[in-house]
C-alpha positions as semicolon CSV with decimal commas, in nm:
position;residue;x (nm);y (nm);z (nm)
1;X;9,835;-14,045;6,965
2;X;9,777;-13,923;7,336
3;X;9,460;-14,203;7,311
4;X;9,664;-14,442;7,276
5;X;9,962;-14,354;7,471
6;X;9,771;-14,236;7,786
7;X;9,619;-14,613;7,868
8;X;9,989;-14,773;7,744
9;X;10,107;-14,534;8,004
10;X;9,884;-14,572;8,259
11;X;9,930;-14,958;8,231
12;X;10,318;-14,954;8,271
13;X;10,293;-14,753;8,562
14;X;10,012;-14,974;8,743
15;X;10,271;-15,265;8,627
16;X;10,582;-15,097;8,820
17;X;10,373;-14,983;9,111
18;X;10,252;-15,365;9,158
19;X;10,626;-15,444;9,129
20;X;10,763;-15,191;9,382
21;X;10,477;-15,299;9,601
22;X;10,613;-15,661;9,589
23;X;10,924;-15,638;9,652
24;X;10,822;-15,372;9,944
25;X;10,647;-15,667;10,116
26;X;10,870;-15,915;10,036
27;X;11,148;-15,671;10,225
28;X;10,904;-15,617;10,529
29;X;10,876;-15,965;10,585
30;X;11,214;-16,058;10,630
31;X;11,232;-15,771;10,930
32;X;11,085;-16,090;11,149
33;X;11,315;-16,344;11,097
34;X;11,613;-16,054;11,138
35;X;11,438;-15,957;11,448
36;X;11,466;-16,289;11,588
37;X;11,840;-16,314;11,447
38;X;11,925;-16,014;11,707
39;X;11,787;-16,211;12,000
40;X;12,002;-16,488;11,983
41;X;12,247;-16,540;12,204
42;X;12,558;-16,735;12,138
43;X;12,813;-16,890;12,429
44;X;13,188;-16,726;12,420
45;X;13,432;-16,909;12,229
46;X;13,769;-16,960;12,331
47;X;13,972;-16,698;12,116
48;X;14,230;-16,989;11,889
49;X;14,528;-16,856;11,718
50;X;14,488;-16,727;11,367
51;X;14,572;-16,983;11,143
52;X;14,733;-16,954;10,742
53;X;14,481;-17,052;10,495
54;X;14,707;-17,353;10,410
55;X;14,768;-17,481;10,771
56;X;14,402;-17,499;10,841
57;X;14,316;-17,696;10,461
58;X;14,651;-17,886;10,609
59;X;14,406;-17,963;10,922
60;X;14,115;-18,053;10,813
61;X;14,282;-18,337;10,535
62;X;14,410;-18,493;10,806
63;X;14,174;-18,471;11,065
64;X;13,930;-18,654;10,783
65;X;14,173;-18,859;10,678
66;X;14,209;-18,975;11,059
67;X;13,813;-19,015;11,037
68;X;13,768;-19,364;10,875
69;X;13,388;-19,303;10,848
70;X;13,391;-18,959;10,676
71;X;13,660;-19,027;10,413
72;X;13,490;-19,316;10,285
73;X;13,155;-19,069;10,256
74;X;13,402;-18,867;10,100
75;X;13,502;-19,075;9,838
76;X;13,141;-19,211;9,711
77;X;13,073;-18,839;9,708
78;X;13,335;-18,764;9,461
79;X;13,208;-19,079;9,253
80;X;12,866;-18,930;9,245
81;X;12,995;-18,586;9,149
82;X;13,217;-18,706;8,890
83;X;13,054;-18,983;8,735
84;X;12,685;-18,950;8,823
85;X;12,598;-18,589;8,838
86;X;12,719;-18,491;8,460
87;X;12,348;-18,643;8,395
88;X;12,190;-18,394;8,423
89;X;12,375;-18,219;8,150
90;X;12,256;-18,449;7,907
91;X;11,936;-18,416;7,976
92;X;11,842;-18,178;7,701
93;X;12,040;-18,405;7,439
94;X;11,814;-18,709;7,505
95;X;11,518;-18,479;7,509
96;X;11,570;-18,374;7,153
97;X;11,745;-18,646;6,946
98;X;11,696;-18,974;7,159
99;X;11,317;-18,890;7,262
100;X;11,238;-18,673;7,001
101;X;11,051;-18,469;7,260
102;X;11,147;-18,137;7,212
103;X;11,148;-17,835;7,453
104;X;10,822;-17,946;7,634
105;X;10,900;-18,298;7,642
106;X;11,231;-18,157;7,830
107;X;11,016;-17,977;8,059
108;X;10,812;-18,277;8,146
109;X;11,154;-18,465;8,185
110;X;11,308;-18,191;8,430
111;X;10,964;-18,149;8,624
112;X;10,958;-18,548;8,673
113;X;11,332;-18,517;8,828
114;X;11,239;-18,226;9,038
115;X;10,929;-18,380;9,167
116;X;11,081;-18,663;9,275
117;X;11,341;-18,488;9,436
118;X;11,066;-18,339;9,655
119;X;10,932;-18,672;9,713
120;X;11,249;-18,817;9,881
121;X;11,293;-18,447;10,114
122;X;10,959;-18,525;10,223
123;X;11,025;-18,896;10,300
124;X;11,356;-18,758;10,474
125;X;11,152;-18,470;10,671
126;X;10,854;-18,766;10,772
127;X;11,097;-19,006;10,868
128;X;11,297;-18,807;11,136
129;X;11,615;-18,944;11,212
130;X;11,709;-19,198;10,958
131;X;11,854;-19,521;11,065
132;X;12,115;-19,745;10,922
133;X;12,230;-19,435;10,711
134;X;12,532;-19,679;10,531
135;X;12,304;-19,932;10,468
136;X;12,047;-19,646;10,307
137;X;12,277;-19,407;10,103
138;X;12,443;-19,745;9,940
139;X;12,106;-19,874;9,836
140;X;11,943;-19,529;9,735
141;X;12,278;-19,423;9,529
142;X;12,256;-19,815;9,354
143;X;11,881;-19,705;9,255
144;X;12,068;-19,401;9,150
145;X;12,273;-19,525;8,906
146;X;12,026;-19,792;8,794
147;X;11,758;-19,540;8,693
148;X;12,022;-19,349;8,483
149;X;12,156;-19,665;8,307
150;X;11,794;-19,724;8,218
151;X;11,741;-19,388;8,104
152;X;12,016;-19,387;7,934
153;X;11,873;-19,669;7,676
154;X;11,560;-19,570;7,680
155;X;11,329;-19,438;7,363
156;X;11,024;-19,425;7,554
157;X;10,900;-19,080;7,672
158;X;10,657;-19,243;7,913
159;X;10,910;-19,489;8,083
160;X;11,185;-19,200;8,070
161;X;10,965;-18,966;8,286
162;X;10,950;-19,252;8,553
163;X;11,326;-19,289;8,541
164;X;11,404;-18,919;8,620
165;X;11,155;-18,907;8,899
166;X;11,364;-19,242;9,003
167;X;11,668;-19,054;8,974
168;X;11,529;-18,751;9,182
169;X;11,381;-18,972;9,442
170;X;11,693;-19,222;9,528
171;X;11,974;-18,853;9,412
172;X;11,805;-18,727;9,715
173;X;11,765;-18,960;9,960
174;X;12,163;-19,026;9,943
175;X;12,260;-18,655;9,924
176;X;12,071;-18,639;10,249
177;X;12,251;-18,903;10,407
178;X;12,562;-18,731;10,279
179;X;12,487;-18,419;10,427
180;X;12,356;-18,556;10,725
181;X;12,648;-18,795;10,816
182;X;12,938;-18,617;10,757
183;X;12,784;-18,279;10,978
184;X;12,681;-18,528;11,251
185;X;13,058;-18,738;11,240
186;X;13,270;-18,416;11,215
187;X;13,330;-18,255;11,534
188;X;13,217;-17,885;11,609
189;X;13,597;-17,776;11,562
190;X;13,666;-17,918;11,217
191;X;13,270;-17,939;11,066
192;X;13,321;-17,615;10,910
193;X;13,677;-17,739;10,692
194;X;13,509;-18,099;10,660
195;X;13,208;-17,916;10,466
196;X;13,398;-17,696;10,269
197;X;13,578;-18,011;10,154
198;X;13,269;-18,157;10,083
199;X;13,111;-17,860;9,950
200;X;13,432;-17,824;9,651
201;X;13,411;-18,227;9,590
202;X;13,015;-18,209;9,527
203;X;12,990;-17,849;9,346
204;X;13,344;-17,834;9,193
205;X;13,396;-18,224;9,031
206;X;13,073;-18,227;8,803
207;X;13,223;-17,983;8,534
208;X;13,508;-18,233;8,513
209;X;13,288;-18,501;8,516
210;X;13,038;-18,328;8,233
211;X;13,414;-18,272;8,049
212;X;13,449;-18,648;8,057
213;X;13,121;-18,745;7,932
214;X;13,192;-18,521;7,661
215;X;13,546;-18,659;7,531
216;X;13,441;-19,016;7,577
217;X;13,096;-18,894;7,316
218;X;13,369;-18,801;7,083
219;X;13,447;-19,180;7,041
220;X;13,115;-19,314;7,152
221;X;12,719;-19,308;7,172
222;X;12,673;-19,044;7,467
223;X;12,414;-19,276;7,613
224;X;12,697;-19,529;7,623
225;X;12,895;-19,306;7,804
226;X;12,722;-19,169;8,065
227;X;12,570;-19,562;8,152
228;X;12,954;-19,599;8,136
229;X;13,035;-19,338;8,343
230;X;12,707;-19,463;8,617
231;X;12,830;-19,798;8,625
232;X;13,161;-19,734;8,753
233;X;13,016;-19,568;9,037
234;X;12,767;-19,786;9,102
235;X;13,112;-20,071;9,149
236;X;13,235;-19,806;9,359
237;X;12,987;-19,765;9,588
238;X;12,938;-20,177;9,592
239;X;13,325;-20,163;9,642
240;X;13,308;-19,918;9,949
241;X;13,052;-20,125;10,147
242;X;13,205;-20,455;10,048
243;X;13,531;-20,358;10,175
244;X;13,499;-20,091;10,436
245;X;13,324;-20,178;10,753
246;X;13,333;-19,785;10,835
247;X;13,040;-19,741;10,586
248;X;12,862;-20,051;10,666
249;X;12,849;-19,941;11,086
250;X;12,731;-19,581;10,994
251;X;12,415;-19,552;11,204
């Protein structure tokens, strides 16, 4: 028994020492980037009166509400959240009953998505400032919708894959323009209420919009109701650039 229980041993305890010595190093090297946290300096801000928690969410409604530009980002962000985002939910369902793919075949679904996610932040990071950022987050969020209407119909594994690294590509390329606009619209005063707006409308509307997609399955094909549910939004976003010249000047 002590054979066998001395090399079991010794093996667990190699095992947590190369743990401990991981996370050691992986603590030591964040001492560098604190370091350089300490040597920054900051300018004084004027000390403004303490504000209620409802007076300032007061504030920052209607300073974007005043803000033609950022609502209507505002509003095509909620469609994406609520309509376009429950996708990737459903992900797993077409995996297994409309693909008959399984658990790998998911894998190779998600991995497509993700890699083309990091396609369009690379294409964001080589391209520097983007131009014509309306113009680009209509068009990329139209791709956006396409590519999960397609996918949504789909029974091809092969043609699938392509669609979710579609999706990832074109999800990203507007999110960036999302992010990029409304921080570089909203003054320094009011950026930090106009991105917690934006930060509850992107994070907090796709449960409700994943609660949708599930009532409306209830009655029809899920596939029909998320291309549903992508559709819409895609009118919306052709309805915001038709109609507000805001979104269509956003440089």
């Amino acid at each position: 028994m002590s054979r066998i229980l001395g090399p079991t041993l010794g093996g667990y305890a190699m095992v947590l020492l190369g743990v401990a010595g991981n996370f050691f190093l992986n603590g030591v090297s964040f001492l560098a980037v604190l370091w350089a946290l300490t040597r920054i300096r900051y300018p004084e801000d004027e000390r403004t009166r303490h504000e209620s928690v409802w007076a300032s969410l007061r504030a920052g409604f209607a300073y974007l509400h005043s803000e033609r530009q950022m609502l209507v980002l505002m509003w095509m962000t909620a469609a994406v959240s609520l309509f376009g985002i429950p996708f990737l939910t459903f992900i797993p369902y077409f995996a297994k009953v409309q693909l008959n793919a399984g658990e790998s075949g998911l894998g190779w679904l998600l991995a497509s998505s993700g890699f083309g996610a990091v396609l369009g932040a690379v294409t964001i990071a080589a391209k520097g400032n983007l131009r014509h950022r309306g113009v680009v987050l209509t068009v990329s969020g139209l791709f956006f919708f396409l590519a999960i209407i397609c996918f949504c119909y789909s029974h091809r594994f092969a043609l699938s894959e392509g669609l979710a690294l579609c999706e990832g590509y074109s999800g990203i390329l507007m999110i960036s323009c999302f992010n990029v606009s409304i921080q570089h619209l909203s003054s320094d005063a009011m950026r930090g209420r106009v991105m917690s707006i934006y930060t509850t409308s992107f994070l907090g509307l796709p449960p409700l919009g994943a609660l949708l997609a599930g009532e409306l399955s209830r009655h029809i094909p899920t596939g029909h109701a998320l291309a549903m549910m992508a559709a819409v939004a895609a009118l919306m976003f052709l309805g915001f650039f038709g109609f507000s010249p805001a979104l269509r000047e956003l440089d």
